[in-house]
Every structure is written in structure tokens, then in C-alpha cells.
N, C-alpha and C positions, 0 to 999 in steps of 0.2 A: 480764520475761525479759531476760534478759542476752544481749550478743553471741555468746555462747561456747555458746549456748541453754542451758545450768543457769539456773531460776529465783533472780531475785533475793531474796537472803533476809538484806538488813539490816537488824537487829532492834536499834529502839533500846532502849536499857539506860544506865542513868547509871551509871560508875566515879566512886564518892565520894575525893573528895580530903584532907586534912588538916585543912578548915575556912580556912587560910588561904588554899592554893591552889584555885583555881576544879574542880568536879567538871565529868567531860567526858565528851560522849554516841559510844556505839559506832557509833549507825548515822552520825552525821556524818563520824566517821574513816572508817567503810566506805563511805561513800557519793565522800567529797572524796578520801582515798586508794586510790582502787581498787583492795581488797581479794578475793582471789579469794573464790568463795561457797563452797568447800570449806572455810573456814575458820570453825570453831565456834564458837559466843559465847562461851563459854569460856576460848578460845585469845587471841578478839581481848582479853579485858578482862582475862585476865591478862598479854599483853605491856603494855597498854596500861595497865594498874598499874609495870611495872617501868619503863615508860617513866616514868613520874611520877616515882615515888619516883627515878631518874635524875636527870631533870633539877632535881629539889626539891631532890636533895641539893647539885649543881652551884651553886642559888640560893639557899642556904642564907645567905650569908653578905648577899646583898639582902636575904632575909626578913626578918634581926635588924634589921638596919639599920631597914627601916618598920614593924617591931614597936614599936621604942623608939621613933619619931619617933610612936607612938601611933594606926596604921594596921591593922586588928587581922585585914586580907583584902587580898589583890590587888586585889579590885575595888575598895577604898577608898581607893587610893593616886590621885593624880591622874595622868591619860596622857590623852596628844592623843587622837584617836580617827577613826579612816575606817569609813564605812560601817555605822555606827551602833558598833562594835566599838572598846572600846580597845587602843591600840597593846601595851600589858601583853598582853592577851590572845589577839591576835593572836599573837606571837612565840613565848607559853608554849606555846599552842597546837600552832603549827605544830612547838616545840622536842620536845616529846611524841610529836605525832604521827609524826613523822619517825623518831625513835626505835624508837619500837610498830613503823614497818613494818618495818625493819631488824632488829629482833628476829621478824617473822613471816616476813621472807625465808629467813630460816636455818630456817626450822620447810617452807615451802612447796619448798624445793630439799630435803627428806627421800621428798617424796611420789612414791612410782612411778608413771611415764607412758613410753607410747612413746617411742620416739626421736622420732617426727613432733611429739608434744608437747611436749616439751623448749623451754624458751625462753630462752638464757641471757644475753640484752639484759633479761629480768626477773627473773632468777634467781642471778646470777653474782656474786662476793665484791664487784663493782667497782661493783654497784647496792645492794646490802648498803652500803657504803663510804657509798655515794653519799648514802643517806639518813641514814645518821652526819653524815655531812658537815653536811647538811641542819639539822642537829638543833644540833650547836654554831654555827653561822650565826646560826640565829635566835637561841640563847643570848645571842650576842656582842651581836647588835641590841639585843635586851631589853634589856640591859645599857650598851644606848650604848657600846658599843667598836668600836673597828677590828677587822675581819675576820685581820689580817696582825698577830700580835703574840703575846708570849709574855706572858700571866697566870696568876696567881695566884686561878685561882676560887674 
């Protein structure tokens, strides 16, 4: 049971990925991104598909790159790694997920609620923003760039 007293109902499900990018589980974005529970598995694995296919395209031009140096997965590329996790997958990760919520925030400010319900420090274009933001961050890490700079993804 949730604080909100709706039962908890993150249901994992693996969205398959492209073979080279890593597949990523629903209930861990629902769990780690505190996704409301009005939110249908459905809903989470199709933002969380466009998230991908986003940020895949964004890394497109890394893919080729460890394609040809004969790396034929993310996970077979070499990266430091914290907490049992590589640093690759950490960022992809987190590049994804941030994405998915920023496309469910725009789905979750459609739903009618009281005025008492209303939350717009969760709901507001500038947390939308925020989790965009969020998403090209970790892009730029993955990628070993400076935060502050004009590229060429």
C-alpha cells in the first residue's frame, strides 16, 4: 500500500530493447521513479519504449562507433562500474528513464482531480522540463562530455 492509500501495483515486465541496447524492467522504473499507480502497464512500457527508441537514436552514432571496434552489446563494451552496475548502464539507464517519466507527466496532468488534488510541483511543464533535463545529463555523461557545450549528437 502506498502513501496515497492506492495499492501498490508495480508489475514487472521487461521492455525488449534492440539486442544491442540493454532491455529494461517496468517495475524498477516504477519502483525507483515514483510513478503514480493510476498508471497502466501499458502506458508505463509504451512511454518507456519511446524513451528508448529516444535516447537510441541520440546514441546512434556511439553504437556504430562499438559496433565496428567489434562490440556487438552495450554490455560488452568495457566501463568502470559502481555497485556491481556499469557506468554504461547506469546513465542509459537513468537517460531512458528520465525521459519515460517526462513523457508520463504529460499523460498524468490529462487526468481529472479535485482542486485539493492537484499537485503542480509534480505536474507542471517545469518538472516535465526537469526530467528532460535529466535525460540529456546523463546522455552527455555516458558519453564523457561536458554538461555546458554545443554538440553534435
Amino acid at each position: 500500500m502506498s502513501f496515497s492509500g492506492l495499492p501498490d501495483q508495480a508489475v514487472d515486465s521487461t521492455v525488449s530493447n534492440d539486442g544491442f541496447w540493454p532491455d529494461l524492467d517496468t517495475g524498477e522504473f516504477q519502483k525507483n521513479y515514483r510513478l503514480p499507480a493510476e498508471y497502466e502497464l501499458g502506458m508505463v512500457e509504451d512511454n518507456l519504449q519511446l524513451g528508448m527508441a529516444s535516447v537510441n537514436h541520440t546514441l546512434r552514432k556511439w553504437k556504430a562507433e562499438q559496433q565496428e571496434a567489434g562490440h556487438d552489446s552495450m554490455d560488452s563494451v568495457p566501463s568502470d562500474q559502481i555497485g556491481g552496475d556499469k557506468l554504461t548502464l547506469i546513465y542509459y539507464r537513468r537517460a531512458v528513464f528520465c525521459h519515460a517519466k517526462a513523457l508520463l507527466l504529460q499523460q498524468f496532468a490529462t487526468t481529472d482531480r479535485r482542486e485539493a488534488a492537484n499537485n503542480e510541483a509534480k505536474e507542471s511543464e517545469e518538472t516535465e522540463d526537469k526530467f528532460l533535463e535529466f535525460s540529456r545529463h546523463a546522455i552527455t555523461d555516458f558519453l564523457g562530455l561536458c554538461r555546458i557545450g554545443v554538440y553534435d549528437l
